[in-house]
PDB file of N, CA, C and O in Angstrom:
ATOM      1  N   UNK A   1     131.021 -85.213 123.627  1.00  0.00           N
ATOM      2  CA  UNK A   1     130.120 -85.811 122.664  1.00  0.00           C
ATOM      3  C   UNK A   1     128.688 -85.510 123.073  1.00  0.00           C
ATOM      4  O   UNK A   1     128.418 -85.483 124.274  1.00  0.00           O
ATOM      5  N   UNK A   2     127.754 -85.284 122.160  1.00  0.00           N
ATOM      6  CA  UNK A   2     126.459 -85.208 121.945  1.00  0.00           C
ATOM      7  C   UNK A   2     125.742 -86.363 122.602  1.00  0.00           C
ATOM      8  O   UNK A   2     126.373 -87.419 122.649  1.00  0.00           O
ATOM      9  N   UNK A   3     124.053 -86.327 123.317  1.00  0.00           N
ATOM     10  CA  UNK A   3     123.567 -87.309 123.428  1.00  0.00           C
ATOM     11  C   UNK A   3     123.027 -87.868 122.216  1.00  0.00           C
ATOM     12  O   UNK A   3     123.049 -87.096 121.257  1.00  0.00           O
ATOM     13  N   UNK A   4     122.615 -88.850 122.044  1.00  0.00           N
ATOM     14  CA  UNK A   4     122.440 -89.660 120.954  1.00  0.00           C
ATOM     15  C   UNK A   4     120.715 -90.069 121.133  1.00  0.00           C
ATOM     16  O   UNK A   4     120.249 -90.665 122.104  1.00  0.00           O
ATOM     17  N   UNK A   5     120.069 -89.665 120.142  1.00  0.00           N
ATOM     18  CA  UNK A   5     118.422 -90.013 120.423  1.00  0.00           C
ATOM     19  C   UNK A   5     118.048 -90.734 119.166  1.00  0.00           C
ATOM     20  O   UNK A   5     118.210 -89.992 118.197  1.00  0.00           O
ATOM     21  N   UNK A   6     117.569 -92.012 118.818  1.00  0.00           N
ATOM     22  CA  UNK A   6     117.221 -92.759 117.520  1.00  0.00           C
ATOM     23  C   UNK A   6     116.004 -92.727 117.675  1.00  0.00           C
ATOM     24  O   UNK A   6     115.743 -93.320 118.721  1.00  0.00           O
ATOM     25  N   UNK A   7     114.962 -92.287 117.111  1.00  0.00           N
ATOM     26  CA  UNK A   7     113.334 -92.489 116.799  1.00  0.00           C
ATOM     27  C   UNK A   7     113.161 -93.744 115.322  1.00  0.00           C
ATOM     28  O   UNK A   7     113.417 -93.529 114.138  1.00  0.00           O
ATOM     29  N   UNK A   8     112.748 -94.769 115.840  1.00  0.00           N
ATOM     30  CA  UNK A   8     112.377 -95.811 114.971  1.00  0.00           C
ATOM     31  C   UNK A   8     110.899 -95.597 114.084  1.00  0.00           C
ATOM     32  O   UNK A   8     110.569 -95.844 112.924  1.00  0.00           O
ATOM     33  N   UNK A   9     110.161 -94.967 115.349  1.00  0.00           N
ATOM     34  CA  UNK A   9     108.955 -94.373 114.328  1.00  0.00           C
ATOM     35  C   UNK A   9     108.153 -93.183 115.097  1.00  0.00           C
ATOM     36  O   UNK A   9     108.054 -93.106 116.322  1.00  0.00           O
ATOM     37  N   UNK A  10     107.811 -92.621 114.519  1.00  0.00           N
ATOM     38  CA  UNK A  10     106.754 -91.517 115.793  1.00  0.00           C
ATOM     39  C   UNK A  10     105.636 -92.198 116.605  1.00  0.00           C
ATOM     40  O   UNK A  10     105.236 -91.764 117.685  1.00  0.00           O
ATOM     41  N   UNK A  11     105.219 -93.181 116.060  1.00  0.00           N
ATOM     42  CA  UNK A  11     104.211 -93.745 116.950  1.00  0.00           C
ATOM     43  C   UNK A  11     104.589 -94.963 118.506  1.00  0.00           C
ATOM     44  O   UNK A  11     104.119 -95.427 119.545  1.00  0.00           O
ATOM     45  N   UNK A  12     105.756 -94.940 117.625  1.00  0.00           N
ATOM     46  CA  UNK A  12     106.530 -95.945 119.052  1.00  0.00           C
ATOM     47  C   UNK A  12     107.908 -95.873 119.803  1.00  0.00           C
ATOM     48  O   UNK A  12     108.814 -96.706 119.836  1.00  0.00           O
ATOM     49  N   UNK A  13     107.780 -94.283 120.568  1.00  0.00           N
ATOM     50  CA  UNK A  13     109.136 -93.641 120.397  1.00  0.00           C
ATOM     51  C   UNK A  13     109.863 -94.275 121.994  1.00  0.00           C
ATOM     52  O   UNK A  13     111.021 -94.135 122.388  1.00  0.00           O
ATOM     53  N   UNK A  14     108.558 -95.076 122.756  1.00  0.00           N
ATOM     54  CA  UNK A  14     108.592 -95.710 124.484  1.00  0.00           C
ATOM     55  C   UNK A  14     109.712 -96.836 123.871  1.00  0.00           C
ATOM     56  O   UNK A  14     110.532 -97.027 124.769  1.00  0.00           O
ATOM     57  N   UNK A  15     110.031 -97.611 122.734  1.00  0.00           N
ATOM     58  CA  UNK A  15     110.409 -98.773 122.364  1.00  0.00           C
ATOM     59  C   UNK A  15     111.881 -98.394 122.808  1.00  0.00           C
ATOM     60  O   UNK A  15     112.274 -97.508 122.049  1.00  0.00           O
ATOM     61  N   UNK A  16     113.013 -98.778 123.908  1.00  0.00           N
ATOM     62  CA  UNK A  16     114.622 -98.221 124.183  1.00  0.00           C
ATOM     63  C   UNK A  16     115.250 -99.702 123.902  1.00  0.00           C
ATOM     64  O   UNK A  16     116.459 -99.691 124.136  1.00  0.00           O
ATOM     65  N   UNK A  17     114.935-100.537 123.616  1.00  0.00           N
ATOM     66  CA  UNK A  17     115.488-101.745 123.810  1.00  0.00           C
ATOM     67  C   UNK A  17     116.808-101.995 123.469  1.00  0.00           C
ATOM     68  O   UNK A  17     117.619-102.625 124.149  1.00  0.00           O
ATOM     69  N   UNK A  18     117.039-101.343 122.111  1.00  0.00           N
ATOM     70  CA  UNK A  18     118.483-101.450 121.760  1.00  0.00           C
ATOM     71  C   UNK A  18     119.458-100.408 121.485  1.00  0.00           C
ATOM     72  O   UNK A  18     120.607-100.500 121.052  1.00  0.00           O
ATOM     73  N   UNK A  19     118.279 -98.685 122.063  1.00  0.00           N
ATOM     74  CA  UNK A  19     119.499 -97.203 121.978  1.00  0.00           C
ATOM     75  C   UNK A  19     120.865 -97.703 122.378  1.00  0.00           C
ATOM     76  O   UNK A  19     121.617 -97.389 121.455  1.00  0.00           O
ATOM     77  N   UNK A  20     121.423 -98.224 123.154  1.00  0.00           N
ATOM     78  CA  UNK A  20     122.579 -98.263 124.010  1.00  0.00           C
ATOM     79  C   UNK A  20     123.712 -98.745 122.567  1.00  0.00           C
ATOM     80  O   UNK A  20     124.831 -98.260 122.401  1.00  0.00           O
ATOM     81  N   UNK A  21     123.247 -99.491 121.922  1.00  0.00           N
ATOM     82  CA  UNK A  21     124.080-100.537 121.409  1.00  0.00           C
ATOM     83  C   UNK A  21     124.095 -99.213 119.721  1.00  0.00           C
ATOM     84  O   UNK A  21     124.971 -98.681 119.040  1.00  0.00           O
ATOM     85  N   UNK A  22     122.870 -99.223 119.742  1.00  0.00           N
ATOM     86  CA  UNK A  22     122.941 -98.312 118.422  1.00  0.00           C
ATOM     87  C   UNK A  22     123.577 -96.832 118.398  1.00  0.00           C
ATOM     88  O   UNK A  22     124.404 -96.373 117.610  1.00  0.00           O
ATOM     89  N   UNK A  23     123.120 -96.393 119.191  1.00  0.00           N
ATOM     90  CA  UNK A  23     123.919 -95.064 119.825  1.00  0.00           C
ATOM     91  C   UNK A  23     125.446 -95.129 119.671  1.00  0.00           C
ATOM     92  O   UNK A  23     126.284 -94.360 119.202  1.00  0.00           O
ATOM     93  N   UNK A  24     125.494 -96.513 120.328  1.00  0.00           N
ATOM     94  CA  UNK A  24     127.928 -96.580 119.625  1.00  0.00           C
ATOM     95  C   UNK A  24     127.802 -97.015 118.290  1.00  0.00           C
ATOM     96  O   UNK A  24     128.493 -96.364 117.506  1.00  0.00           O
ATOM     97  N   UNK A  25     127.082 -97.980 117.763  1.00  0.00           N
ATOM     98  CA  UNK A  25     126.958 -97.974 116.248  1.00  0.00           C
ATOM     99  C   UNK A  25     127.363 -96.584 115.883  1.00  0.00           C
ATOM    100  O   UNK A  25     128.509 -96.178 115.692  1.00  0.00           O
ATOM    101  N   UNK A  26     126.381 -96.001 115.824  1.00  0.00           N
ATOM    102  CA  UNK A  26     125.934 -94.665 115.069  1.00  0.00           C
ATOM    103  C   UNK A  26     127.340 -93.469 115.422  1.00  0.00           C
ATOM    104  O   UNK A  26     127.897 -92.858 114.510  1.00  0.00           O
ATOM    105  N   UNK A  27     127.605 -93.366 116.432  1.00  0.00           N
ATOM    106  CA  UNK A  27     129.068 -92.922 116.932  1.00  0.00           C
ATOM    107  C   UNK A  27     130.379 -93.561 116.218  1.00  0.00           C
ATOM    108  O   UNK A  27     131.220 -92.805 115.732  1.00  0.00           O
ATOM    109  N   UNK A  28     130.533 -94.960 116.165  1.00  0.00           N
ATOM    110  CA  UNK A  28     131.594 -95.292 115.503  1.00  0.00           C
ATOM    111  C   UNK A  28     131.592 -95.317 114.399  1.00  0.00           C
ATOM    112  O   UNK A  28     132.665 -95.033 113.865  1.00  0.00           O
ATOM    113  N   UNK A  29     130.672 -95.585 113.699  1.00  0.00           N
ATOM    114  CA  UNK A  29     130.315 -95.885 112.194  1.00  0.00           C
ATOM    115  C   UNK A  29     129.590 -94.638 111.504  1.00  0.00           C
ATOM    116  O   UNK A  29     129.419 -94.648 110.285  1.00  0.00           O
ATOM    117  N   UNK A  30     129.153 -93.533 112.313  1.00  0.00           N
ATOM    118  CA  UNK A  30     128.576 -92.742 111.340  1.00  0.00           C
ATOM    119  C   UNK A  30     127.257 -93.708 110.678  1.00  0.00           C
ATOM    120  O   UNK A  30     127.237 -94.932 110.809  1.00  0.00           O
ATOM    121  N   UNK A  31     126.035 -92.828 109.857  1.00  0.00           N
ATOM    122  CA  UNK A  31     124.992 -93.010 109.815  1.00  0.00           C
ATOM    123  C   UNK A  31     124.866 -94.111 108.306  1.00  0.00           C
ATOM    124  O   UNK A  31     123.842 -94.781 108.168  1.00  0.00           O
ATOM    125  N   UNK A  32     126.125 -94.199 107.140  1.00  0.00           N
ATOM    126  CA  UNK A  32     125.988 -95.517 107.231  1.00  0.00           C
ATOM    127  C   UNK A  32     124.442 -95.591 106.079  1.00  0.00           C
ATOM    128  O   UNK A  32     123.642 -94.713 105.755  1.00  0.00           O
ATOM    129  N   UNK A  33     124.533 -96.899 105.757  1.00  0.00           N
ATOM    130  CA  UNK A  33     123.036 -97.500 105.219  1.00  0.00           C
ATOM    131  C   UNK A  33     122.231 -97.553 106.308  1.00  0.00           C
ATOM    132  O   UNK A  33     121.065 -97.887 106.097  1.00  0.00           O
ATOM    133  N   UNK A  34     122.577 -97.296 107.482  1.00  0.00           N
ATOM    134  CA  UNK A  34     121.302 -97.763 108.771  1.00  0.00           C
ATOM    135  C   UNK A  34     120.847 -96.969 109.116  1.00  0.00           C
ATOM    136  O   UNK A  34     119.815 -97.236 109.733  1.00  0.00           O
ATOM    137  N   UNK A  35     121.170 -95.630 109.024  1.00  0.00           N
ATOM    138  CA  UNK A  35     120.527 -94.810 109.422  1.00  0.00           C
ATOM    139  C   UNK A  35     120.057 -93.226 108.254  1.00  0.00           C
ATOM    140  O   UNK A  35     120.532 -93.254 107.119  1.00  0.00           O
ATOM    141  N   UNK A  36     119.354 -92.254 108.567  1.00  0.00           N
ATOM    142  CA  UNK A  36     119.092 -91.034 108.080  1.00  0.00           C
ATOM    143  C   UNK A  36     119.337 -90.099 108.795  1.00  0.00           C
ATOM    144  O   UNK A  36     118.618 -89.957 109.783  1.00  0.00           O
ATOM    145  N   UNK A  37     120.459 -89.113 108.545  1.00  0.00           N
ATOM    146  CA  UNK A  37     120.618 -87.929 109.322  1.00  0.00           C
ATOM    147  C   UNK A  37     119.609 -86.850 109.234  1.00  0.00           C
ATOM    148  O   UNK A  37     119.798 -86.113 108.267  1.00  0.00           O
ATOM    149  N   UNK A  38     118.727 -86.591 109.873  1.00  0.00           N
ATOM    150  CA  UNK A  38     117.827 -85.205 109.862  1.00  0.00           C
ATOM    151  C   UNK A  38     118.585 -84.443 110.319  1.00  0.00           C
ATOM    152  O   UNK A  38     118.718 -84.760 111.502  1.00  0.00           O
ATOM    153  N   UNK A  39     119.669 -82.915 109.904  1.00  0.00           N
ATOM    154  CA  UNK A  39     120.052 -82.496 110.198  1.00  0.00           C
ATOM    155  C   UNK A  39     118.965 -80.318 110.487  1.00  0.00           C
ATOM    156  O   UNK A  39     117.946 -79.980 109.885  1.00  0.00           O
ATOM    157  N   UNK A  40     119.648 -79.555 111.397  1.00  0.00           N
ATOM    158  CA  UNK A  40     118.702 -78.443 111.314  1.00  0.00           C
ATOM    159  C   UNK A  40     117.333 -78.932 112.027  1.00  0.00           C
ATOM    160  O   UNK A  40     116.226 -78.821 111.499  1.00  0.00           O
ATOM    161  N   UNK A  41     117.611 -79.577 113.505  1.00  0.00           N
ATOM    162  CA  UNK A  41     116.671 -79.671 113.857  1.00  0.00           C
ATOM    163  C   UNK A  41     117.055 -79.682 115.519  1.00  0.00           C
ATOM    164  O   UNK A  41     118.233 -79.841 115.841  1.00  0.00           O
ATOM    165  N   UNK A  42     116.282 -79.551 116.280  1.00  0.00           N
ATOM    166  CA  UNK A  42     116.475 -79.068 117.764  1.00  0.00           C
ATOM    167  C   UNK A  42     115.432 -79.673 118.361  1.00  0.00           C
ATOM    168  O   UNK A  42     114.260 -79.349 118.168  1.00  0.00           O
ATOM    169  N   UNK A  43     115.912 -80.821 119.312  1.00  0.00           N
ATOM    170  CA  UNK A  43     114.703 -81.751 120.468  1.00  0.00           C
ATOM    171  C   UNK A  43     114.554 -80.942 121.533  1.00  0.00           C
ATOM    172  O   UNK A  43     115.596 -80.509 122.026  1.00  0.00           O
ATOM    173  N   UNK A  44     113.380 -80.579 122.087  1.00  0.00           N
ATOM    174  CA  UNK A  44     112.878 -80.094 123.277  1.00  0.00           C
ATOM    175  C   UNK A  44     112.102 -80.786 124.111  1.00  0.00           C
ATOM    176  O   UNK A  44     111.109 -81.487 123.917  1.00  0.00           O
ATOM    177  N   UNK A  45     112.843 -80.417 125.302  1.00  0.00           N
ATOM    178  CA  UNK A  45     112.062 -81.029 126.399  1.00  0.00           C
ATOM    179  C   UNK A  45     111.522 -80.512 127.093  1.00  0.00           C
ATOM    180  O   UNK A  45     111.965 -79.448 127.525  1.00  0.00           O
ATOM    181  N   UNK A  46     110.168 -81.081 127.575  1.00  0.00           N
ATOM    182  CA  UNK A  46     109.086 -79.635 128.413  1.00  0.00           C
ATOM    183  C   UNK A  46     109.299 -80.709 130.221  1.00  0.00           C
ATOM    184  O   UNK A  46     109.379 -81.906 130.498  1.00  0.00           O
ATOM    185  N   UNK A  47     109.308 -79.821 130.766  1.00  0.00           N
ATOM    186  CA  UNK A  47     108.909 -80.517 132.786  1.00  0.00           C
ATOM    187  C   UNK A  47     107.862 -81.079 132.671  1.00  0.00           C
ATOM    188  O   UNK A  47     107.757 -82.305 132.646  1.00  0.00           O
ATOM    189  N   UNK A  48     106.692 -80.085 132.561  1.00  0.00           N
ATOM    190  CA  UNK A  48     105.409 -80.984 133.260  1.00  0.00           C
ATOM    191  C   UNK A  48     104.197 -80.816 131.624  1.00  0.00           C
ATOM    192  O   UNK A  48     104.645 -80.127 130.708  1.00  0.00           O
ATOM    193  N   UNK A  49     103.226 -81.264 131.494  1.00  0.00           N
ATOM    194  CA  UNK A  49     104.183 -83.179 131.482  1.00  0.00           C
ATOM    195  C   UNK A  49     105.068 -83.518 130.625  1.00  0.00           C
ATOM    196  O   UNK A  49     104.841 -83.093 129.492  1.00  0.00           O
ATOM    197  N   UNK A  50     106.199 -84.263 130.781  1.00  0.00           N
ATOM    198  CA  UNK A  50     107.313 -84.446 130.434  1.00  0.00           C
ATOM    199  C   UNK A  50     106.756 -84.829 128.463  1.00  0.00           C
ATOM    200  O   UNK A  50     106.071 -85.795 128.126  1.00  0.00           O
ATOM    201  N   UNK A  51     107.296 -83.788 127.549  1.00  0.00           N
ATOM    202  CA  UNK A  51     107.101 -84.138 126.519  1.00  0.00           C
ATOM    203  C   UNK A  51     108.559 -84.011 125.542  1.00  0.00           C
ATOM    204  O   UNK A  51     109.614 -83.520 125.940  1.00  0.00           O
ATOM    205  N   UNK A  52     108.344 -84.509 124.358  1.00  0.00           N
ATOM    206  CA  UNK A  52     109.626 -84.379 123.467  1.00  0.00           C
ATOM    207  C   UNK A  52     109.175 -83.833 122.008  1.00  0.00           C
ATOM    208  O   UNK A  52     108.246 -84.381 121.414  1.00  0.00           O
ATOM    209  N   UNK A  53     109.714 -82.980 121.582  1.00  0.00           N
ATOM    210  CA  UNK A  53     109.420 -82.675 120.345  1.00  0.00           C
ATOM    211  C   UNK A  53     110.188 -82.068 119.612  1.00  0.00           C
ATOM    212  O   UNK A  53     110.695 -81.023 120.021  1.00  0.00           O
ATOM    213  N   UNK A  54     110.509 -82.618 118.194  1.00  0.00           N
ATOM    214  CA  UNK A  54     111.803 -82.128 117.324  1.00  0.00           C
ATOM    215  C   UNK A  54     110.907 -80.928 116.945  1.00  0.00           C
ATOM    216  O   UNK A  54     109.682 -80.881 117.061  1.00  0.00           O
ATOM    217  N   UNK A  55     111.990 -79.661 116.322  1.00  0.00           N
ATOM    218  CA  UNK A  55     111.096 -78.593 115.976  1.00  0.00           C
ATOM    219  C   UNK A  55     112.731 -78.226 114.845  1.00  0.00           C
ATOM    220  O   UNK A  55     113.835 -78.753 114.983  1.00  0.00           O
ATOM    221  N   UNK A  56     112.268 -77.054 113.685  1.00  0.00           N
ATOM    222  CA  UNK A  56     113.736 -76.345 113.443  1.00  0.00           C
ATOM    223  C   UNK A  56     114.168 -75.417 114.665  1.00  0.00           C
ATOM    224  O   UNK A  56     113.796 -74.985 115.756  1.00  0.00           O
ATOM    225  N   UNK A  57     115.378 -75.402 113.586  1.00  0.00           N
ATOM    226  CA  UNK A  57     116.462 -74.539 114.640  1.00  0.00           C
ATOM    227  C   UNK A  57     115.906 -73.455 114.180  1.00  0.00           C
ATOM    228  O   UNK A  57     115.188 -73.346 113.187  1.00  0.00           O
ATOM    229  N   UNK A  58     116.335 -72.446 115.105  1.00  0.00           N
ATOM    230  CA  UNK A  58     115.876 -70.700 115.373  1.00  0.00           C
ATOM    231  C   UNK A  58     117.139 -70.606 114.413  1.00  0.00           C
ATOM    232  O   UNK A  58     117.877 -71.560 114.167  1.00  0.00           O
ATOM    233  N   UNK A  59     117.308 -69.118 113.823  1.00  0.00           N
ATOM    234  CA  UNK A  59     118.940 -68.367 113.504  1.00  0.00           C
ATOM    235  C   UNK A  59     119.735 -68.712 114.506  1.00  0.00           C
ATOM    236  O   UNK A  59     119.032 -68.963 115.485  1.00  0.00           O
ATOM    237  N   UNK A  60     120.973 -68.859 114.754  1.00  0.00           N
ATOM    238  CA  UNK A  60     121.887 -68.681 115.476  1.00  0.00           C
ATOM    239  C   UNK A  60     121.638 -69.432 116.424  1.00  0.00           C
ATOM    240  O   UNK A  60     122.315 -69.283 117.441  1.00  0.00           O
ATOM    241  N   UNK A  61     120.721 -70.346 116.399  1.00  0.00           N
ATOM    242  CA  UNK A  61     121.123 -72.001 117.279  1.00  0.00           C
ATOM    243  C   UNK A  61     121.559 -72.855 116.986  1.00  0.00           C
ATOM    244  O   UNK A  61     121.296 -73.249 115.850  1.00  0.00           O
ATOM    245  N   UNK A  62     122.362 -73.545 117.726  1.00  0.00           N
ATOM    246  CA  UNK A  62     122.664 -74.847 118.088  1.00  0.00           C
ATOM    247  C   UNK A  62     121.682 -75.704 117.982  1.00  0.00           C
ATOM    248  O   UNK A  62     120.647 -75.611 118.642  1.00  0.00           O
ATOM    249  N   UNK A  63     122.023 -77.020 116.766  1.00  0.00           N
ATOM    250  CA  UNK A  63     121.283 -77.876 116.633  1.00  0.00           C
ATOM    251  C   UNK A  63     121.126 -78.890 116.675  1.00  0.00           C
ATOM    252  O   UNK A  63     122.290 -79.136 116.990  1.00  0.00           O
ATOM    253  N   UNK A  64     120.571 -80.068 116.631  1.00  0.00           N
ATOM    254  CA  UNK A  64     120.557 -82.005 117.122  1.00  0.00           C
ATOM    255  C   UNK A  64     120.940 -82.608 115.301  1.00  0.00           C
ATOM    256  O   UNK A  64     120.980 -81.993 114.235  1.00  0.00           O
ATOM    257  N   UNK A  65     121.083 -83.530 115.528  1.00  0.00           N
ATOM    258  CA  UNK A  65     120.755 -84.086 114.409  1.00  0.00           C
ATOM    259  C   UNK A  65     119.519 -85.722 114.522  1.00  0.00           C
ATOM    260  O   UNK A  65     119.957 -86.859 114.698  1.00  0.00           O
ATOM    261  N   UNK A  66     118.608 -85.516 114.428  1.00  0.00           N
ATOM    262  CA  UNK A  66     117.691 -86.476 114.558  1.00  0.00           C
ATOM    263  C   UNK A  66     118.049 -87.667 113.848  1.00  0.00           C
ATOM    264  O   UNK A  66     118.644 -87.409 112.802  1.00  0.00           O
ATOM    265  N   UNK A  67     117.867 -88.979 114.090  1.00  0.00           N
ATOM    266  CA  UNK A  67     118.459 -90.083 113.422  1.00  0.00           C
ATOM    267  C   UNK A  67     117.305 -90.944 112.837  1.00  0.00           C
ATOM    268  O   UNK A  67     116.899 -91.661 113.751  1.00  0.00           O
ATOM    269  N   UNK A  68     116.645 -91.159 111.755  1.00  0.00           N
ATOM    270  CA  UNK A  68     115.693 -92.122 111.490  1.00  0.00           C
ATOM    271  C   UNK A  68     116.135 -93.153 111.129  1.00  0.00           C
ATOM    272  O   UNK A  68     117.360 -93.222 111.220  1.00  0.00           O
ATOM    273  N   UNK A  69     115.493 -94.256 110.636  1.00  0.00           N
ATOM    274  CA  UNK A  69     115.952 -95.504 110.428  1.00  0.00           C
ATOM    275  C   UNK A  69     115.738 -95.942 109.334  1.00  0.00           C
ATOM    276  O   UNK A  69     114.621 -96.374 109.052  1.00  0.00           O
ATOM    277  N   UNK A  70     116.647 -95.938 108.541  1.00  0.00           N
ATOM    278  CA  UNK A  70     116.972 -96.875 106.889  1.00  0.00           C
ATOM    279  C   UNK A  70     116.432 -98.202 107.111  1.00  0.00           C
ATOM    280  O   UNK A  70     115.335 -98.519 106.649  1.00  0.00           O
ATOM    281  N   UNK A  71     117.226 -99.079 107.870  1.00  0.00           N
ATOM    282  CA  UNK A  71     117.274-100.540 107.663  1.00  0.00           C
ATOM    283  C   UNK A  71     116.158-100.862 108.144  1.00  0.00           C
ATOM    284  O   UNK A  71     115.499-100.072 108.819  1.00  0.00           O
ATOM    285  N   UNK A  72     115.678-102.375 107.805  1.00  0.00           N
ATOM    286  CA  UNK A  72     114.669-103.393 108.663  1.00  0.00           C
ATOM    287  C   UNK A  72     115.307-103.525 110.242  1.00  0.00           C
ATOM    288  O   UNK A  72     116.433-103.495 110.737  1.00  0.00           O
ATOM    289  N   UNK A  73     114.120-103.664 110.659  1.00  0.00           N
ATOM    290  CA  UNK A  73     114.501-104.179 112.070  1.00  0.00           C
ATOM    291  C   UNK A  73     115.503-105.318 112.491  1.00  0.00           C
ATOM    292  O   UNK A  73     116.269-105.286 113.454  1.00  0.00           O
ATOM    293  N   UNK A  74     115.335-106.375 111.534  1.00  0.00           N
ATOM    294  CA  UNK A  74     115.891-107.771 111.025  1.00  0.00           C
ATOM    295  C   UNK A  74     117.436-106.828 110.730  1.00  0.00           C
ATOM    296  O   UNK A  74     118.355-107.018 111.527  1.00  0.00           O
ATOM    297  N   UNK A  75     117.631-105.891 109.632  1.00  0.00           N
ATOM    298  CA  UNK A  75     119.120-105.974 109.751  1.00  0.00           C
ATOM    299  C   UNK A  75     119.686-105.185 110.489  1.00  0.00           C
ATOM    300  O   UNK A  75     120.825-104.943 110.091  1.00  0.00           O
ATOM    301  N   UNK A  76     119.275-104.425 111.817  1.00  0.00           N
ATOM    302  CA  UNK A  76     119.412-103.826 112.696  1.00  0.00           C
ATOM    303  C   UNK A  76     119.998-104.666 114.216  1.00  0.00           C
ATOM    304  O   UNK A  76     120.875-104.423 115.044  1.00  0.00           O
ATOM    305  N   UNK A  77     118.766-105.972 113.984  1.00  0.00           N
ATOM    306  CA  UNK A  77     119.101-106.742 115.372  1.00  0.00           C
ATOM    307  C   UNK A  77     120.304-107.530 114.411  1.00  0.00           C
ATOM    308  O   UNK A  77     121.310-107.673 115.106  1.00  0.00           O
ATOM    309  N   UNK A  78     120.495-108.078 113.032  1.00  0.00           N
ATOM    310  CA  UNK A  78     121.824-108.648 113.253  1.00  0.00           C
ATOM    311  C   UNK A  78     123.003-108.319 113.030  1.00  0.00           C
ATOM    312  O   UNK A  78     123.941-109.054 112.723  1.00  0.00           O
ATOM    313  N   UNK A  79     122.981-106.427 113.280  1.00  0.00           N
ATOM    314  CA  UNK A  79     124.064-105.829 112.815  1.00  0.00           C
ATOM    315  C   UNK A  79     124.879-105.938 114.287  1.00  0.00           C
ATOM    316  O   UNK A  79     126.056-106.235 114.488  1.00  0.00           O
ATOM    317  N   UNK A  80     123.870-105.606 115.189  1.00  0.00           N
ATOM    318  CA  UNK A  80     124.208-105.383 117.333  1.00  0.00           C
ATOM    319  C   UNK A  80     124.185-106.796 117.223  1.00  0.00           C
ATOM    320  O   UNK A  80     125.281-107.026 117.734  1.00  0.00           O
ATOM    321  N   UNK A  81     123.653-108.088 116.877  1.00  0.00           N
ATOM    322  CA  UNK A  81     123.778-109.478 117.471  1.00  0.00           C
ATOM    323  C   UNK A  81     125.181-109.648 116.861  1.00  0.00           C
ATOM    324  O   UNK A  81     126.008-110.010 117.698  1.00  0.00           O
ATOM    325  N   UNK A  82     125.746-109.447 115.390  1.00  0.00           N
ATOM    326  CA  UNK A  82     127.120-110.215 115.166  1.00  0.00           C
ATOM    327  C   UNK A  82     128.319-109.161 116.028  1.00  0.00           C
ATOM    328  O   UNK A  82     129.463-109.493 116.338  1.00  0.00           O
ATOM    329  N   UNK A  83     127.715-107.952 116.260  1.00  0.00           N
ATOM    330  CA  UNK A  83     128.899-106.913 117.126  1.00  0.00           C
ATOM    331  C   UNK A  83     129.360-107.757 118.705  1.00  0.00           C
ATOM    332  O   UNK A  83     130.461-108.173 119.067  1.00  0.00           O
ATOM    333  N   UNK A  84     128.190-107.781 119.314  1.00  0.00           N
ATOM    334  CA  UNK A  84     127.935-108.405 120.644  1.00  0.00           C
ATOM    335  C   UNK A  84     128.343-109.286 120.696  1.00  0.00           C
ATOM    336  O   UNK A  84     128.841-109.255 121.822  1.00  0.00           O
ATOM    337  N   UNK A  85     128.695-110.758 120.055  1.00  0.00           N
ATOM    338  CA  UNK A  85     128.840-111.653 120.204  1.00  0.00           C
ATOM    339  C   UNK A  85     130.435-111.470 119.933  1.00  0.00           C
ATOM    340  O   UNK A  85     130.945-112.049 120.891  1.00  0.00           O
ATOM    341  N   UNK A  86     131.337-111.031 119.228  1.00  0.00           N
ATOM    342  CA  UNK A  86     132.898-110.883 118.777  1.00  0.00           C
ATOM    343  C   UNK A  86     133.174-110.645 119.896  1.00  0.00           C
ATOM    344  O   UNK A  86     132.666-109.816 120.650  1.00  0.00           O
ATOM    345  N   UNK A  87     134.747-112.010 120.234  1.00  0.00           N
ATOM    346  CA  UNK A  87     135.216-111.633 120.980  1.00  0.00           C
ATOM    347  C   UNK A  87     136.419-110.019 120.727  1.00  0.00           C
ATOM    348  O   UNK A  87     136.819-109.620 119.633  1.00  0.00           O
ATOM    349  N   UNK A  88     136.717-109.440 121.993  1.00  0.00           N
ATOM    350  CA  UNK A  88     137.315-108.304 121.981  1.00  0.00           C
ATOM    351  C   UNK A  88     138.343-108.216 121.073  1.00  0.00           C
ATOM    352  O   UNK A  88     138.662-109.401 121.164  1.00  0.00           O
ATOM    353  N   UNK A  89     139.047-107.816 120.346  1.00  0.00           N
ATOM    354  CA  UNK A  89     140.569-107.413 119.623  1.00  0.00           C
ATOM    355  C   UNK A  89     141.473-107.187 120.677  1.00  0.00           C
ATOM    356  O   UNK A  89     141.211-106.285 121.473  1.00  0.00           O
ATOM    357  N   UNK A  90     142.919-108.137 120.871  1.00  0.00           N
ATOM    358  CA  UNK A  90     143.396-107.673 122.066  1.00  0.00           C
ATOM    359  C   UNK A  90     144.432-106.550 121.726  1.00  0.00           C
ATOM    360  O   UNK A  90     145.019-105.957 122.632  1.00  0.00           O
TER     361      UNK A  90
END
């Protein structure tokens, strides 16, 4: 499986508080009303200084799919608060 990168907005991309939880969202459920697939696009990472930047794909690359965000924040935290809280299925 792919790493999983959610950008909530370009101006506040430091915000990780809830990747972990959304990242299996987005894995089990597919993108869903909560999310936007940007597909044809490729994240790069530079060493020094450490930067990130979506760009297109070249011909004949391999590409990311960038994830933006549909929902409010509000139905985001109570989509991970009612998940989190269920007990397990045995």
């Amino acid at each position: 499986m792919g790493r999983i990168r959610i950008v909530f907005s370009e101006k506040n991309q430091q915000n990780r508080s809830s990747w972990d939880q959304l990242a299996v969202l987005y894995a089990v459920r597919g993108p869903g009303e909560l999310f936007e697939e940007v597909k044809e696009r490729r994240l790069e990472v530079t060493a020094e200084p450490v930067l990130y930047q979506w760009r297109e794909v070249r011909p004949g690359e391999a590409g990311h799919v960038l994830l933006k965000q549909k929902a409010s924040d509000e139905i985001f935290k109570q989509v991970v608060e009612d998940l989190m809280v269920q007990a397990p299925k045995k």
